[in-house]
Phi, psi and omega in degrees: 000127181238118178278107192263151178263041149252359154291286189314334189272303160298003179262339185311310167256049177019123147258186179313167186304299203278312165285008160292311178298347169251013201273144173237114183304304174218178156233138167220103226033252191296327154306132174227128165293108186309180140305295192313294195313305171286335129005246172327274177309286215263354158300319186301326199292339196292324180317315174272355169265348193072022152270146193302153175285090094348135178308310168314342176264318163302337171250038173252354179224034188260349129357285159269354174287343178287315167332282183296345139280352156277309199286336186267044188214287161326296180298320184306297167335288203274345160327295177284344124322336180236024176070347154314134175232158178240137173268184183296294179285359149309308214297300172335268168337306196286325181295261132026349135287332176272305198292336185271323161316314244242022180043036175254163119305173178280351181270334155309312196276337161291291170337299186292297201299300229289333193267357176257344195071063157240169194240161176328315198273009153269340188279297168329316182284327188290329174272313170322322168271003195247348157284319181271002146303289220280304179308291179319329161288343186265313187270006233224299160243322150005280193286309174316001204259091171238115163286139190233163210288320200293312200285316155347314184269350189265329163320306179314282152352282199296318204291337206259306190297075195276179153299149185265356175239122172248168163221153176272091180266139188260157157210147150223145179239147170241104191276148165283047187333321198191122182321343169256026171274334196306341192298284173316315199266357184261334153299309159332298173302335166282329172304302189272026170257345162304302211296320211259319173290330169284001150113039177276144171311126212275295208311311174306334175276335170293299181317328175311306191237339184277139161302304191281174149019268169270030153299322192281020170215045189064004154105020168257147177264029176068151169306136208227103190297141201283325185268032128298337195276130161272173203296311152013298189239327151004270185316318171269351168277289191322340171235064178242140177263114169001142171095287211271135195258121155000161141268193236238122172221151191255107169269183158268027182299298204167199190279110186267144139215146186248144162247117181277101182258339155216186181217141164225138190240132232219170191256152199248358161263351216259095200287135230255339175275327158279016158260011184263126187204131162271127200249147158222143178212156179251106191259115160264109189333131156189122216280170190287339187238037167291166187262156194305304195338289186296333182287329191288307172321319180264012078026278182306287191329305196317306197278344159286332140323288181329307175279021196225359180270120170240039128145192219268016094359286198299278169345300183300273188007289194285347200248017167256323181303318187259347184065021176255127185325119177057045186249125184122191211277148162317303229052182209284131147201178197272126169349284190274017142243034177262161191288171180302318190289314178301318160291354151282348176271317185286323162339303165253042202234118211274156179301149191065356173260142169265097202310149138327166163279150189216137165310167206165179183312330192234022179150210162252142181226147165240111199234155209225125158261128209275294187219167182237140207260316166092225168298299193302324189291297195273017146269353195259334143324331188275312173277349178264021175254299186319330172274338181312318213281320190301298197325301207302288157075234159292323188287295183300347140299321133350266180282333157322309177295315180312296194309301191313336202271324202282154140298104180220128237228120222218082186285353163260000000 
């Protein structure tokens, strides 16, 4: 697939509304991706990275935002193929979960995309591949995931040995489907590395644009023993200063770039089974630039929650009852990776006990300690990272073979 710049030069320049909609940007097999559709998705990205809308901004990421409705086209294709479906009204709850991170209704949240010219039904497609992807990853590869007691244990291992230097590390990933796409994509990856020094939001851009995983928590992978890191990325990591974003390295993922958000130097004693704890937390919704008013209303809210929790029971209830976003049990994770302030309340906090409401990334968070894990708790941390890893993996490989197997065709 080749981004010609006479693509970048019409996205640059809009034309009207009714010939965008028939202008056809790509095909991929039985599918066509409008001029309009793409569009729509690179406005949405600018939005969300916080860069000015500019020609110069659009033609650092319309590269991969295209990149990215094929492959989210490929995944829909194959969805319907294996008869997975999204029903309307998921697609709805979920859209309606972004607006409430985003401290809105969705008739807020439409108002706003609608005044930048994306319409409700780019947000709708996006959440719609990102759910029927999710089946297909589940009825597909799932079940092939087999973690074995040797590999646990050398993990178990690897993990108890700590480093005396950690980083909190960010990605955004770009896979390489065929060597000769690397050429293209390693221009991509420079573009939006233009983007992100010109003060695009990292996190927003990951969700955006990045492949693995952990685009859905903004592209961070939690702290990280710095020798732990293959080497590669070692070597471009060990010398970034908080804060400060990669050139482009070529992994064996695909094309990566890291952001270093912080650094800690951890006790070399500090035993890794008594940091393990199963959490449940209750997010009462609040967007980063609300005003006191609402901070104080979601405050109040909280806390009137608070008093009806007697422990992680209580929690699940209230966060299945409310639909509320990134609400219920956790599972198992480690103390000191968790943000600070939550990990100095869990730290001292006995099993069945509930935290006060305390602010956070996403909101007033109420966090609940379910259990403290010891051995049993950090093999079972151990084995749910290790399958994370295959799956993604397998997914991307996945969807690689798809992308290799499709007719796809870049009309612009």
């Amino acid at each position: 697939m080749a981004v010609l710049g006479a693509l970048i030069l019409a996205v640059a320049s809009p034309p009207v509304r009714s010939q965008a909609s028939l202008t056809i940007a790509a095909v991929v097999n039985e599918d066509v991706i409008t001029l309009r559709e793409l569009q729509e998705r690179l406005a949405f990205a600018i939005v969300a990275s916080g860069l000015p809308d500019t020609p110069e901004t659009r033609s650092q990421l319309v590269g991969q935002v295209l990149r990215n409705l094929i492959d989210e086209t490929l995944q829909l294709q194959e969805a319907r193929r294996l008869g997975l479906r999204v029903a309307p009204q998921e697609i709805t709850q979920a859209a309606r979960e972004v607006a409430r991170r985003n401290g809105m209704s969705l008739e807020e949240l439409e108002a706003f995309l609608a005044a930048r010219g994306i319409s409700r039904s780019a947000l709708e497609r996006q959440i719609e591949a990102q759910l029927a992807w999710a089946r297909v990853v589940e009825q597909q590869i799932r079940p092939r995931v087999v973690v074995g007691r040797q590999q646990i244990e050398l993990a178990v291992e690897t993990l108890g040995r700590k480093d005396a230097s950690e980083v909190r590390l960010f990605e955004i990933l770009l896979p390489v489907y065929a060597p000769e796409e690397e050429a293209e994509v390693m221009a991509q990856a420079r573009e939006l590395v233009r983007a992100l020094r010109n003060g695009a939001d990292f996190r927003a851009l990951a969700q955006q644009v990045s492949a693995a995983a952990s685009a859905e928590v903004g592209g961070d992978l939690g702290w990280l023993p710095l020798s732990g890191l293959v080497a590669s990325v070692q070597q471009v990591v060990a010398g970034l200063a908080p804060g400060t974003v990669s050139d482009p390295v070529r992994t064996p993922r695909g094309i990566q770039i890291f952001m270093v958000a912080e650094r800690r130097t951890v006790a070399a004693d500090d035993p890794r089974a008594e940091q393990v704890v199963e959490l449940a937390q209750l997010v009462i919704p609040l967007a980063a630039d609300a005003d006191a008013a609402r901070r104080e209303a979601a405050l109040r809210r909280a806390e009137r929650f608070r008093s009806e929790i007697r422990g992680c029971a209580d929690i699940v209830r209230f966060a299945r009852e409310l639909a509320a976003p990134a609400s219920g049990r956790l599972g198992w994770l480690l103390i000191d990776e968790l943000p600070a302030p939550f990990a100095d309340l869990v730290r001292t906090m006995r099993p069945g006990e509930v935290s006060p409401p305390v602010p956070g990334p996403l909101g007033i968070h109420i966090l609940g300690v379910c259990r403290r894990g010891g051995e049993e708790g950090l093999r079972e941390l151990v084995r749910i990272r290790l399958e994370r890893q295959q799956i993604e993996r397998l997914a991307a490989r996945y969807l690689r073979d798809l992308r290799m197997n499709a007719f796809i065709d870049v009309r612009i």
